[in-house]
C-alpha positions in Angstrom: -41.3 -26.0 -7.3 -37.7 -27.9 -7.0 -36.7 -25.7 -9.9 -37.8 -22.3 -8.7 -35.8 -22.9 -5.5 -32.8 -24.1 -7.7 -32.8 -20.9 -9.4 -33.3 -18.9 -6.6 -30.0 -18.5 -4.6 -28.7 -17.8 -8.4 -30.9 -14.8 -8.9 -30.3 -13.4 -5.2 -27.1 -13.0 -6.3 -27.4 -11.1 -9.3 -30.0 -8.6 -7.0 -26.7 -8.3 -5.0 -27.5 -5.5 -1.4 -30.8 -4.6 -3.2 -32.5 -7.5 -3.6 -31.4 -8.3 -0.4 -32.9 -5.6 1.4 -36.3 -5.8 -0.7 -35.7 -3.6 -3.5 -35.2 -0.4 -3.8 -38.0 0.8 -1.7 -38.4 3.6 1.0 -40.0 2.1 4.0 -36.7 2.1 6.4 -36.1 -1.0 7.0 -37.2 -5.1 6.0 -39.0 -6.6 8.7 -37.8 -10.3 7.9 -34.1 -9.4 7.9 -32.5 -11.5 10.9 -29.4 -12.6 11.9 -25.9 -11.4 11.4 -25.5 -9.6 8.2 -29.2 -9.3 8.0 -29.9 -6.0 9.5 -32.6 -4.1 7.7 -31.4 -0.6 6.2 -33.0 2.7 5.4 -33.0 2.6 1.6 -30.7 5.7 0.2 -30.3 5.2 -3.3 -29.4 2.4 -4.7 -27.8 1.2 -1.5 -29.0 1.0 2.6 -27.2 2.6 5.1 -25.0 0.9 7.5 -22.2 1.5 10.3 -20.6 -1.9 9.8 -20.5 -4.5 7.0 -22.5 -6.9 9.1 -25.0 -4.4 8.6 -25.3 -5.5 4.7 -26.4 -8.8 2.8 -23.5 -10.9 2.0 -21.5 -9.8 -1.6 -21.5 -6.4 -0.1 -20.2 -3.7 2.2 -20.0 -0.8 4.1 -18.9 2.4 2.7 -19.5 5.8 3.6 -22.7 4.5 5.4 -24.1 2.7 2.8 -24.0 -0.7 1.3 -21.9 -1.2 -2.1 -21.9 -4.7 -3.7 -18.4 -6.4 -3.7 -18.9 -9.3 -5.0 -18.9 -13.4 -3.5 -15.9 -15.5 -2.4 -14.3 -18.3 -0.7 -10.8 -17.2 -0.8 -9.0 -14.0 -1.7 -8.2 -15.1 -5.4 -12.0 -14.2 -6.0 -12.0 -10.8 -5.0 -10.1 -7.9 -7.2 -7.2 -5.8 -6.0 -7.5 -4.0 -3.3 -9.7 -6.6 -1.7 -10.2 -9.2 0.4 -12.3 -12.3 1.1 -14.1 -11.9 4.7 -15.0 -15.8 4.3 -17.2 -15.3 7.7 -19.5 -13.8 5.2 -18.2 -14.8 1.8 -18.6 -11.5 0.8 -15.1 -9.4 -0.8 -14.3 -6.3 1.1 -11.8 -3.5 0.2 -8.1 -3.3 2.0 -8.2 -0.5 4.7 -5.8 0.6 7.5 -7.5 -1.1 9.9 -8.4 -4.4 8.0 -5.8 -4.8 5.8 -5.9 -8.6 4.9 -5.6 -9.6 1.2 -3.2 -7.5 -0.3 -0.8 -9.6 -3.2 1.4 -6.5 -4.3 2.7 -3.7 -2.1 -0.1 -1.4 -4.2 -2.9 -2.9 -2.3 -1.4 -1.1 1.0 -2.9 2.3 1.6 0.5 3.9 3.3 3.5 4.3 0.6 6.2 2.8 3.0 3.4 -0.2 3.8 4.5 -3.3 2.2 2.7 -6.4 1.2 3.8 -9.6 3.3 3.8 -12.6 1.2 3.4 -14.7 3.4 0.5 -13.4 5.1 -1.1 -11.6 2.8 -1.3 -8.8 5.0 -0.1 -5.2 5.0 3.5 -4.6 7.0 5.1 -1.0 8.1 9.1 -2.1 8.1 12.1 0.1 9.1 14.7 2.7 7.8 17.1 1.2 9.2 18.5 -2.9 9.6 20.9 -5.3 7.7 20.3 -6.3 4.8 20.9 -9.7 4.2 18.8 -10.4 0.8 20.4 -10.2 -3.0 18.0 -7.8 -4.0 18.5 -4.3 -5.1 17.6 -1.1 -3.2 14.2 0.3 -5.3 15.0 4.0 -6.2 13.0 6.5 -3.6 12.7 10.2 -4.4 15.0 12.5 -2.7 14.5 13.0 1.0 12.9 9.1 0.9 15.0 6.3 2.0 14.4 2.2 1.3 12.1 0.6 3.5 13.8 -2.6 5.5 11.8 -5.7 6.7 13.0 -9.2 7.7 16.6 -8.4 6.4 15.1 -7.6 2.8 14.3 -4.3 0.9 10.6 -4.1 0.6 10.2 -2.4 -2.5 8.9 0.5 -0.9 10.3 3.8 0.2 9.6 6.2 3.2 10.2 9.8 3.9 13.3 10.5 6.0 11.3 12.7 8.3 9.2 10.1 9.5 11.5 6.9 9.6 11.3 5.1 12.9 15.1 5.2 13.2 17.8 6.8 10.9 18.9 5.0 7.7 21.8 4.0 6.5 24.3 6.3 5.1 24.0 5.3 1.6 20.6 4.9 1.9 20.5 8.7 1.8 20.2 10.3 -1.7 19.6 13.7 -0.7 22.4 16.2 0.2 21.1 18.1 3.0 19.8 14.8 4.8 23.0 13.4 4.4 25.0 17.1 5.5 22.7 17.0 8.6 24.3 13.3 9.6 27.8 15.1 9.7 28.6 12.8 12.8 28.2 9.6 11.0 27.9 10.4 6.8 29.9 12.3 4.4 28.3 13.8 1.2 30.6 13.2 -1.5 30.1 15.3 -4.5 31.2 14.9 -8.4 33.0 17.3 -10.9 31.8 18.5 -14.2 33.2 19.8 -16.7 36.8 18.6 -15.1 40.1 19.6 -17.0 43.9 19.4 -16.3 44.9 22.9 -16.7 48.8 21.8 -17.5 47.7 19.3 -20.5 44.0 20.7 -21.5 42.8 17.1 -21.5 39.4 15.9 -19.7 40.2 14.4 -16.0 37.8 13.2 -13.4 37.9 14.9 -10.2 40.3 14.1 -7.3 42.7 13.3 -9.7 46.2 15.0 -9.3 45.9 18.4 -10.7 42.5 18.3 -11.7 40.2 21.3 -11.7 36.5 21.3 -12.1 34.3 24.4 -13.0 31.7 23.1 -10.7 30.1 20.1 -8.4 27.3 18.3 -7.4 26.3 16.2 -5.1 26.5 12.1 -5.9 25.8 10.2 -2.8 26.1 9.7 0.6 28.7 7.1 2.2 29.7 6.5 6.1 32.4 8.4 7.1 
């Protein structure tokens, strides 16, 4: 008898939500289920449905309605990425918008200018705009993206211009008409090619005395 209970909590959780729930059979719901996280479930598939994850056995969760396994924990380490340890119910859960604990790299956020805090573990939306007071680089954003800025670093992230909370920097703008449409406060400053010195023939670089270029693009965007 002492080893059939020993064994027991071990082969519970291998059953994972469907063992939990009695199997996979159709009845609607498991009258001894009790307790938080014990909520009997109408059996749809290989899962039960739900509306929270309290409604599903520990290990799993709630998604689209219906219990999906997830796996045990005690601690974030033991869930995979994109997850995170809900040790209320030792049970790993997946990042979301509006339970975003556990993330360890800015790839476990669900917005692209969201950020990973380090030292929270948490998901962080940071600004266009601010100091920078850190030694790291700017990360390179697509045109019409600028850095995102949090706690006087770069975050590693970018966000579209559009939709910053305040206007970036200057030369945090890498797209010409963003930075023509800042006329009070930026200049677009453009380069030369194919640059000559019609006098000598030789190769010259633009703004340079007599210098003519067949053509120019734009490089960057400073402060005027």
């Amino acid at each position: 008898m002492k080893k059939l209970l020993t064994a027991l909590p071990f082969v519970l959780m291998l059953a994972g939500c469907e063992l939990y729930f009695g199997g996979d059979n159709t009845s609607g719901t498991d009258p001894t289920a009790t307790g938080t996280g014990q909520s009997g479930g109408s059996a749809t598939g290989n899962g039960y449905t739900c509306t929270t994850n309290a409604d599903c056995a520990a290990g799993c969760f709630c998604s689209s309605g219906t219990c999906e396994e997830g796996g045990f924990c005690t601690s974030n380490a033991d869930c995979g990425s994109g997850f995170f340890c809900d040790t209320s119910r030792s049970s790993c859960e997946p990042n979301s918008p509006t339970q975003p604990q556990g993330c360890t790299t800015n790839t476990d956020c669900t917005g692209a200018e969201q950020f990973c805090d380090a030292t929270t573990n948490t998901c962080q939306t940071g600004s266009c705009a601010g100091t920078v007071t850190c030694n790291q680089g700017a990360p390179t954003c697509p045109s019409g993206s600028a850095p995102v800025i949090a706690n006087g670093c770069y975050t590693g992230t970018c966000q579209a211009i559009a939709s910053c909370d305040a206007p970036p920097a200057c030369p945090n703008i890498n797209d010409e008409t963003d930075c023509l449409g800042r006329a009070n406060d930026c200049q677009a400053v453009y380069t030369g090619i194919d640059c000559t010195n019609p006098t000598t023939g030789a190769s010259c670089t633009s703004g340079e005395a007599g210098c003519t270029c067949a053509s120019f693009q734009f490089d960057h965007c400073s402060a005027n």
